[in-house]
C-alpha positions in Angstrom: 0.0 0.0 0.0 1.3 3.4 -0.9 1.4 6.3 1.3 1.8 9.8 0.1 3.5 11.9 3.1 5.0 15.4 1.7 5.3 19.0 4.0 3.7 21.7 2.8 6.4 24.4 3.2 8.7 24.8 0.5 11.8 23.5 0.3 15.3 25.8 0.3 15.3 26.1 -3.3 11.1 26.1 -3.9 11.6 29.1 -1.9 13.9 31.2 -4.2 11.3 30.1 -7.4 8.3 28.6 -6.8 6.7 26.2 -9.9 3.5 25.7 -11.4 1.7 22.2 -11.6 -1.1 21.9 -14.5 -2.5 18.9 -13.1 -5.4 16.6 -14.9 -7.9 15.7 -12.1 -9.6 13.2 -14.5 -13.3 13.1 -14.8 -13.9 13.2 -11.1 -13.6 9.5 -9.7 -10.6 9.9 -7.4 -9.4 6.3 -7.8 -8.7 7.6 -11.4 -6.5 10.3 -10.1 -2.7 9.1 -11.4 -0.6 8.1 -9.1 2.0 11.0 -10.2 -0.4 13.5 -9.8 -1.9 12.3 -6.3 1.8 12.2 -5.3 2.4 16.1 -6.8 -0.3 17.2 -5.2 1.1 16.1 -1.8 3.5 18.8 -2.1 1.6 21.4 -3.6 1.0 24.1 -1.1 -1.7 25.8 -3.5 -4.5 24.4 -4.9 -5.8 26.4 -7.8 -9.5 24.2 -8.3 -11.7 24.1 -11.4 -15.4 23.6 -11.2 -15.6 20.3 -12.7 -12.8 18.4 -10.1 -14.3 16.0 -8.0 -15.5 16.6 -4.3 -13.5 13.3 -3.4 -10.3 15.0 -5.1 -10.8 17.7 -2.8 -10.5 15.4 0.3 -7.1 13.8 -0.3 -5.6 18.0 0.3 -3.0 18.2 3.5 -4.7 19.9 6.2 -2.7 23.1 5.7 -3.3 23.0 2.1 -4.6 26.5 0.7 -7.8 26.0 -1.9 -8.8 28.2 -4.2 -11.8 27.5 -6.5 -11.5 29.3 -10.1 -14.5 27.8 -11.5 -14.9 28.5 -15.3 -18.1 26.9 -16.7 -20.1 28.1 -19.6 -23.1 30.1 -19.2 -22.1 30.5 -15.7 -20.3 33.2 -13.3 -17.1 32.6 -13.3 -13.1 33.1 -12.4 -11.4 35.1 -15.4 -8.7 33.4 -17.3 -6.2 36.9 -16.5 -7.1 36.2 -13.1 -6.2 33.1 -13.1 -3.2 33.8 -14.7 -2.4 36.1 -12.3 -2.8 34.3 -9.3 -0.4 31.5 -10.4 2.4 34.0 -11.2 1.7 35.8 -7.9 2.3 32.4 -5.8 5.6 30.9 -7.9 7.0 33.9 -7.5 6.5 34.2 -3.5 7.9 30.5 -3.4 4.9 28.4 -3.8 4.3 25.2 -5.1 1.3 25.7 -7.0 -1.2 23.3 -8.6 -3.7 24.7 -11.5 -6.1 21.6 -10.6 -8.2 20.8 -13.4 -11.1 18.4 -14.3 -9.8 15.7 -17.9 -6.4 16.6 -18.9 -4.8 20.1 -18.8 -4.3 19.8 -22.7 -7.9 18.5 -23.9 -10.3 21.4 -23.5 -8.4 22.6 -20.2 -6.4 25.6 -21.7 -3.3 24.1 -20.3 -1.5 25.0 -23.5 -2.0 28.8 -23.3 -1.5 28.6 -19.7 2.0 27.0 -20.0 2.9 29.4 -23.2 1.7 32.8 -21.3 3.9 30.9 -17.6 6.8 30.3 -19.7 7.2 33.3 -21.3 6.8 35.1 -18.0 10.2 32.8 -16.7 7.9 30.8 -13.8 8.4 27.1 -13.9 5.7 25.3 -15.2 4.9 21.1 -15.5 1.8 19.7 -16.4 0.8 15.9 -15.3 -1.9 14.2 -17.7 -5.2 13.3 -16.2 -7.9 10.9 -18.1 -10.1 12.9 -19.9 -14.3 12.5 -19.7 -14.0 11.4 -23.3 -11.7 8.5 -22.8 -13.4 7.8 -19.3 -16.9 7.5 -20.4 -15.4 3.7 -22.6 -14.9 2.0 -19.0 -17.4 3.7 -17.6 -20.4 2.5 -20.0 -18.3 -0.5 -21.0 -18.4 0.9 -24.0 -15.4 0.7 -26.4 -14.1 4.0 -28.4 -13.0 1.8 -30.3 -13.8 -1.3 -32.6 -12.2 -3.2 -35.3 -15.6 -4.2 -36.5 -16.7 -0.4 -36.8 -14.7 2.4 -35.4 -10.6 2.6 -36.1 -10.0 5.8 -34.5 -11.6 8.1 -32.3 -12.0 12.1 -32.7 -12.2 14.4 -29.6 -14.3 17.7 -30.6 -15.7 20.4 -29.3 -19.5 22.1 -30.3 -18.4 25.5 -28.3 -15.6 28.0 -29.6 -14.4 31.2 -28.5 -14.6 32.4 -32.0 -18.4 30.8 -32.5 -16.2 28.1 -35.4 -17.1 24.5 -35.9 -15.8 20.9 -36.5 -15.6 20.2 -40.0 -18.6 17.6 -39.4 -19.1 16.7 -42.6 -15.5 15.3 -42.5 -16.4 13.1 -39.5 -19.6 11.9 -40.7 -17.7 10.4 -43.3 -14.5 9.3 -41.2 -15.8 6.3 -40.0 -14.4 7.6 -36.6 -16.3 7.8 -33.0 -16.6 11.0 -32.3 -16.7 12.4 -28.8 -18.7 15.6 -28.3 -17.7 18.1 -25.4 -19.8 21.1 -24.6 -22.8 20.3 -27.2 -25.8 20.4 -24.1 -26.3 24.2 -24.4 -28.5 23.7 -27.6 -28.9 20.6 -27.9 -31.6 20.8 -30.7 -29.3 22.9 -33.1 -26.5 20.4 -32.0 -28.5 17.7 -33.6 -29.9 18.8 -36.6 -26.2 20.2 -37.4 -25.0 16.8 -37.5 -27.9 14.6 -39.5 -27.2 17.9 -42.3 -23.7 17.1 -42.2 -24.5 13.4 -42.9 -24.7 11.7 -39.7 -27.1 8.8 -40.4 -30.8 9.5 -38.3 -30.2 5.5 -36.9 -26.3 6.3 -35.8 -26.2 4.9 -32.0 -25.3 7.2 -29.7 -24.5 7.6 -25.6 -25.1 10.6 -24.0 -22.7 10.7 -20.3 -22.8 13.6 -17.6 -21.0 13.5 -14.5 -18.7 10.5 -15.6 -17.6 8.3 -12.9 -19.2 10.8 -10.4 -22.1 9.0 -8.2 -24.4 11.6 -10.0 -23.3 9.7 -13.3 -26.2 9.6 -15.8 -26.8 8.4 -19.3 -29.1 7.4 -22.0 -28.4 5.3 -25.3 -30.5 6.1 -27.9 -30.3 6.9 -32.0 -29.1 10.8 -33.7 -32.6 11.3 -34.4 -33.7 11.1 -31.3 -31.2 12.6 -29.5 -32.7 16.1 -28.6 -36.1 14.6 -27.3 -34.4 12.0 -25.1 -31.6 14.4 -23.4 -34.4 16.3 -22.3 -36.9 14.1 -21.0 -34.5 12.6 -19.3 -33.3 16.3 -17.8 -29.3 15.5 -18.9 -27.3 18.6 -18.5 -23.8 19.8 -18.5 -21.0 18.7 -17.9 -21.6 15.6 -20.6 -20.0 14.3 -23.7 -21.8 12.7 -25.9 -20.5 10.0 -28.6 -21.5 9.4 -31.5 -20.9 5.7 -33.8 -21.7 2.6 -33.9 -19.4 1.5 -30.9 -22.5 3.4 -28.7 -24.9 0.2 -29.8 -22.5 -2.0 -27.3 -22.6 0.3 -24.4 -24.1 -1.3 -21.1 -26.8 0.5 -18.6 -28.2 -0.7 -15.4 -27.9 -4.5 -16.7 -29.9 -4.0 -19.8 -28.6 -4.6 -23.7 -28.0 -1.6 -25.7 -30.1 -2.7 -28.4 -33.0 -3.0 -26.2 -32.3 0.6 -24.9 -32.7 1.8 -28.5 -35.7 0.0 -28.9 -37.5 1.6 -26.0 -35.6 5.1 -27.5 -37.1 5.0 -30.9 -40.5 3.9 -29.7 -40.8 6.8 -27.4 
């Protein structure tokens, strides 16, 4: 059995140049914490927290550990990204340890790149530590595989939501033969959908819809494109979800019963 034992003060030289950790808190489980980060966050004497890391993530913090939750969800209040920024220069340089906790990985949807870019140029020491990202997560979590020789060789990770109002190229993907993992597509839902069967996502194309992955609020539904607007909201899903889309959705599992009967009960409603 492993124990993690670290102090919180910094070390002699910590204390001339403190360092930035861009740690991946995974989708919220903390048994799917890595074992690098649970061990860097030991010795973190900062906690910078995102909105979407898991309560139980929160517990494993040393008693003298300082917390700071920077929330940044869409369509919600939240921490500006300058502040942010900000407040992890302000504690390296006073000799801290710091860790910009965040939900996934720091480099799929978590602005870890510009984070690092804007901390490097600025001289602070910066690492980042991968985390398992919802995308990935939700395969296990369904037993559900991304991936199939039958059906899907490769798997894309997109986003609906840009700063600069872009999209996927989604007529690309509905030809790729790839499953393709959704993030931030819950805000409209109904444009969502009729996006993709115009691109040429076929109306019968499986697909799982996941919030909360590998939290104990974990929800989901299996049902078919066409269908996918009507069933996310009878059954109330919201964000944080990702949603995937391809055949490999048709061999997903939920509460003991077969996917294909879950479409069947889908497409009848």
């Amino acid at each position: 059995m492993t124990t993690f034992t670290a102090s919180i003060a910094p070390d002699a030289d910590t204390a001339r140049r403190g360092k930035v950790w861009l740690i991946g808190a995974g989708p919220g489980d903390p048994e799917l914490l890595t074992l690098k980060a649970a061990r860097q966050l030991q010795r973190c004497t900062i906690w910078l927290v995102d909105d979407l890391v898991g309560p139980g993530i929160l517990e494993l913090a040393p008693a003298d550990t300082r917390v700071i939750h920077v929330g940044k969800r869409g369509g919600c209040v939240s921490t500006s990204q300058q502040f942010i920024l900000r407040l992890m220069a302000r504690y390296a340089r006073q000799g801290h340890t710091v860790a910009r906790l965040k939900g996934g990985d720091p480099f799929i949807f978590g602005r870890g790149g510009e984070e690092m870019a804007w901390l490097f140029d600025r001289g602070i020491p910066v690492e980042a530590i991968s985390g398992i990202t919802a995308g990935l997560a939700v395969g296990s979590a369904l037993g559900m595989p991304l991936t199939h020789r039958a059906s899907a060789r490769g798997v894309a990770l997109v986003t609906a939501h840009t700063a600069d109002g872009s999209r996927p190229a989604w007529q690309a993907l509905a030809e790729s033969g790839l499953t393709v993992v959704c993030y931030m597509g819950m805000s409209n839902i109904n444009e969502l959908s009729d996006t993709l069967l115009s691109a040429g996502f076929r109306a019968n194309l499986p697909v799982a819809v996941i919030q909360r992955v590998s939290c104990p609020g974990q929800k989901q539904i299996i049902t078919t494109l066409a269908h996918l607007a009507s069933q996310v909201q009878a059954h109330q899903l919201a964000s944080p979800s990702v949603i995937v889309l391809g055949d490999v959705a048709s061999l997903a599992r939920q509460e003991g019963l077969d996917a294909y009967q879950i479409l069947s009960l889908a497409v009848a409603v």
